[in-house]
N, C-alpha and C positions, 0 to 999 in steps of 0.2 A: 565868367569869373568864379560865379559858385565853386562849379564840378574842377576845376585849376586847384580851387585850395582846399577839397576836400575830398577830391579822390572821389566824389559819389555823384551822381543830380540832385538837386534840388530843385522845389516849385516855388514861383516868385509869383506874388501879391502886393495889387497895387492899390491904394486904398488914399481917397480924401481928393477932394475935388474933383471928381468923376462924375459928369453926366451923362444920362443917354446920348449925347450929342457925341462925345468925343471917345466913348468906349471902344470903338470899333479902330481908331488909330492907335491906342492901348495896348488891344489884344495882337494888332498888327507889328507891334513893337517885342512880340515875345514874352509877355506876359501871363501865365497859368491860370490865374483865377483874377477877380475884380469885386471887389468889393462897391455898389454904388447904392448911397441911402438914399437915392430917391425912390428906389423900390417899398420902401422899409417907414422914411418919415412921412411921409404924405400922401397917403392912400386914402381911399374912398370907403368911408364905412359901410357895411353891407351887415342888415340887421338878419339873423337867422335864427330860426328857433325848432325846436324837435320835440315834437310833443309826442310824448310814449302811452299806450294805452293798454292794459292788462287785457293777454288773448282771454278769448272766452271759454 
């Protein structure tokens, strides 16, 4: 329907209630990109630290 009324392609993104579970029927649907916040809101913190030392 995009490329019909505009003469060009476009990329479709599909965002909001996406989970790992069900992404994979998403993409199968023709889908470009996905947007899913489980990546994003609940992650595991991972504490890192880089301690720099003046060469000699």
């Amino acid at each position: 329907m995009c490329t019909t009324r505009s003469g060009s392609t476009c990329r479709l993104e599909a965002s909001g209630t996406i989970s790992l579970d069900t992404i994979g029927d998403i993409v199968a649907a023709g889908i470009d990109a996905v947007s899913v916040g489980a990546l994003t809101q609940s992650p595991t913190a991972l504490d890192i630290s880089l301690l720099v030392t003046p060469a000699p």
